[in-house]
N, C-alpha and C positions, 0 to 999 in steps of 0.2 A: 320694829319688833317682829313683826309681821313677815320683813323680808330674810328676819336669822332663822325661821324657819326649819324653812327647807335645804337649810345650810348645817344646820343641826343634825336632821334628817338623813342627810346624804354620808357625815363624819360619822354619825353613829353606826349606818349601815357598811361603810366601809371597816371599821371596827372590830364589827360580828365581824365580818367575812376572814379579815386578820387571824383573830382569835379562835374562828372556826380551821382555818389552814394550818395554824402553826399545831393544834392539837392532832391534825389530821395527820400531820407529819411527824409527832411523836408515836401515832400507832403504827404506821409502815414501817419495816424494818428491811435497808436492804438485802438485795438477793444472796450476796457475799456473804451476810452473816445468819440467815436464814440456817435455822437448824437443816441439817442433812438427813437426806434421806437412809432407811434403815439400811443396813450393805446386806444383811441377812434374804431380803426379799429380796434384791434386786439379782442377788448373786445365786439364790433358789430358782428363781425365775430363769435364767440361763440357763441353769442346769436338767429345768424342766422343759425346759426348749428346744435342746440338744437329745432329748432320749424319746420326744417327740417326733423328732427326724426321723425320713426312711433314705438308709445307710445308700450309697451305689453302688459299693465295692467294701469288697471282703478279703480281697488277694491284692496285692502290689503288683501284680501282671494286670489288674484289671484297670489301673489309675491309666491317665495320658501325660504323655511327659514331654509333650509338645513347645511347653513355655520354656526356654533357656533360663538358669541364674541369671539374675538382672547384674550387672558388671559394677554396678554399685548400692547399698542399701538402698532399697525400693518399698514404701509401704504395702500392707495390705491388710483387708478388714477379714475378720472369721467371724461367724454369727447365724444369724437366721439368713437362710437364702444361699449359705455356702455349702459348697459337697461336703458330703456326711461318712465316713469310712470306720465300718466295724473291724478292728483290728482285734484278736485275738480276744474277741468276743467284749472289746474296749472301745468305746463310740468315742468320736473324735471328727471336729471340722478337718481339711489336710490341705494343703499344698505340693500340688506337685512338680518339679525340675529335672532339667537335661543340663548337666555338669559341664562347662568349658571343654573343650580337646584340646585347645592351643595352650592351655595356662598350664605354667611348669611347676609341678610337684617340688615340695609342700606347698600349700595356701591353705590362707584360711574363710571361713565364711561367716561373716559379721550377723549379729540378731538383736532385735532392741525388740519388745514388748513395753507398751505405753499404759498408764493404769485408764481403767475401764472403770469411768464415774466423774463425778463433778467435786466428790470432796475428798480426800485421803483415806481418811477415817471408813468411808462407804465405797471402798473405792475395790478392783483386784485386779490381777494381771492374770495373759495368756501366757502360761510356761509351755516353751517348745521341748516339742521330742525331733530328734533327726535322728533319717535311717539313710545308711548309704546302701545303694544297691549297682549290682555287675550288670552286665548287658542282659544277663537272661532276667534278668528283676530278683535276683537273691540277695537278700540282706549280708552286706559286709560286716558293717558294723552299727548298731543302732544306743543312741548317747540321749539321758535324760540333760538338756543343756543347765545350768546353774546361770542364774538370774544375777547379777548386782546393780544398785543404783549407781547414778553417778549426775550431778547437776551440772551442766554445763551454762554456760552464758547464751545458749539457741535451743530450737525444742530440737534440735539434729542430735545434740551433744546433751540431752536430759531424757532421762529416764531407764530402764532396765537391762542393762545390756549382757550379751552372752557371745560367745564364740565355739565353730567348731574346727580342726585340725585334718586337711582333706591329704591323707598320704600316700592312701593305695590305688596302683594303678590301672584298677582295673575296675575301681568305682565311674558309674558312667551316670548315676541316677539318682536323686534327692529326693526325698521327701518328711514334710515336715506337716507335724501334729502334737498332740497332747496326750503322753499317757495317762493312764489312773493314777498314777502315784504322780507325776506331775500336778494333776488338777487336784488332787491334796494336799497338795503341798501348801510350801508358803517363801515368800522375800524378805530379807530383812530391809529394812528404810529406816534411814540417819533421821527423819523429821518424824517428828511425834505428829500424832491427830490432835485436831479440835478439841477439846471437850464442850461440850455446849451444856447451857444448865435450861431445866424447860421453865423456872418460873423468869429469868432473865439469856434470853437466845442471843443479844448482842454480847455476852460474859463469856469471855473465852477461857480456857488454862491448856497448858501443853500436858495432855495424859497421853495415855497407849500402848502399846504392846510393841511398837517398831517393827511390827512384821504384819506382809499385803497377802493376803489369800490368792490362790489362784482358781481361775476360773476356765472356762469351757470356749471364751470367746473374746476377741477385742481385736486393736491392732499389733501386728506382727509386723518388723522392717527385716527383711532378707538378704542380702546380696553379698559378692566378692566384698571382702576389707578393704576400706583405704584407710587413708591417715588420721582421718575425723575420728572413724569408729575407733579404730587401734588404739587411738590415745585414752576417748573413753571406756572401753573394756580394760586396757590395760592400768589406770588410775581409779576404777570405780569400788565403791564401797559393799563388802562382801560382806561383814559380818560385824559385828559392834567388836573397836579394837581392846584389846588388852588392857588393862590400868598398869599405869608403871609404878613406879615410887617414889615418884614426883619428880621435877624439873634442876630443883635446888640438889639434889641425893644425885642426881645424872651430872648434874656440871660437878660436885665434888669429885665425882669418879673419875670426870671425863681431862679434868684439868689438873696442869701440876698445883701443889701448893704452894703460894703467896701467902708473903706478910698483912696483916690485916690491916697495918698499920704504920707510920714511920716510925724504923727504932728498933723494930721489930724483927729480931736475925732469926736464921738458922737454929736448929737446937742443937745443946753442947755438941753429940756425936758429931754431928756434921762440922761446928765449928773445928774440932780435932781433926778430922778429915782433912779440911781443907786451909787451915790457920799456917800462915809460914812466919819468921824469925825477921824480926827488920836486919837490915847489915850496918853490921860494925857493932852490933851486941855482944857481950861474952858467950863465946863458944862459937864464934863463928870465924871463921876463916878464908882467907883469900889468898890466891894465888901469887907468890912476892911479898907476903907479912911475913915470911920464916926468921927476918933480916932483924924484925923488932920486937 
């Protein structure tokens, strides 16, 4: 008796310890399902970040355009610690480029903006502005670019993509940022947000608005189109599509009409139409019956 014990002792304490884990493990909730952060502050906070800057340039003659277009989409980050450029009295992180000479008129030049956050819902993107400029640094033509989604199977081929159209030949000079009316903007996106409920954070439901705010800061991908981008710009999701009138109402349109069933002919007109006389009925006649 003596020696069950501390065998008692030892099953009880391992027990607690059980009991005490699996409860511990009902209060952790993973990271994944952790409610998200508010998108209001973290997208204020940027914005107060960026008018916190002190500007370098004011004039497009004053940027350096020493960095060539990279020959293929190339990341880059805009945010705290990037140049600052007060454009037409509009503050804006920028990037700035020296345009191919060898590459033959038209091209174009790919843009992807990646969302800025960890959850959709809390989430925004950088919308680009691109200006073209002439050798003396005078704007040709300057284009707020249009954002669409597009999900690919790689993070190359997911996320916001845009294009510009380089035709004149006397653009020698790139630069790209965010106007005002850019950074109010907004994106449309095919995926709904989270909903999270605060008395149950693992309970999800798809709510939303389907549209990403844009913001002052994130990653940017730049460079010459190849066939990765092309394909996703040119496939990607612009806007929430049309409703049609349904599928069954498109094949009746789309196809002739069939019998639903055997047995089932033509309607009279048509029978008329197309109904002929067997031979050798009254009224019919053959070439050589004159004889009988």
């Amino acid at each position: 008796m003596l020696q069950r014990q501390p065998v008692l002792t030892l099953l009880l304490l391992v027990l607690t310890l059980l009991l005490g884990a699996c409860h511990t493990a009902k209060i952790l909730v993973p990271p994944n399902l952790r409610p998200p952060e508010e998108n209001s502050s973290s997208l204020d906070q940027a914005r107060t970040a960026l008018q916190q800057a002190t500007p370098c340039c004011s004039s497009f003659a004053d940027f350096s355009f020493q960095t060539p277009l990279p020959w293929r989409p190339k990341e880059f980050e805009l945010g705290p610690g990037s140049l600052v450029a007060s454009i037409n009295g509009e503050r804006s992180y920028f990037l700035a480029f020296r345009l191919p000479s060898d590459t033959k008129l038209p091209y174009r030049v790919a843009l992807k903006s990646e969302l800025n956050g960890r959850w959709l819902r809390a989430s925004y993107l950088f919308a680009p502005t691109v200006t073209l400029l002439d050798e003396a640094f005078q704007p040709i033509n300057t284009e707020d670019v249009g954002l669409c989604e597009h999900m690919g199977w790689t993070s190359e081929t997911t996320g916001a993509f845009g294009s510009i159209k380089v035709t004149n030949k006397q653009a020698r000079y790139l630069v790209l940022y965010s106007s005002a009316k850019q950074q109010s903007g907004s994106t449309y996106w095919e995926q709904s947000p989270a909903a999270f409920s605060a008395e149950a954070p693992v309970k999800m439901a798809a709510a939303g608005n389907f549209r990403i705010p844009h913001g002052p800061d994130g990653s940017v991908w730049i460079g010459l189109m190849n066939k990765t981008y092309a394909d996703a710009v040119d496939n990607a999701i612009c806007a929430k599509a049309q409703k049609g009138e349904g599928v069954l109402n498109t094949l009746r349109t789309a196809l002739p009409l069939a019998p639903l069933w055997p047995g089932t002919g033509p309607t009279t007109d048509d029978k008329s139409a197309t109904e002929t006389k067997p031979a050798g009925q009254s009224g019919d006649s053959k070439p050589g019956d004159a004889s009988n």
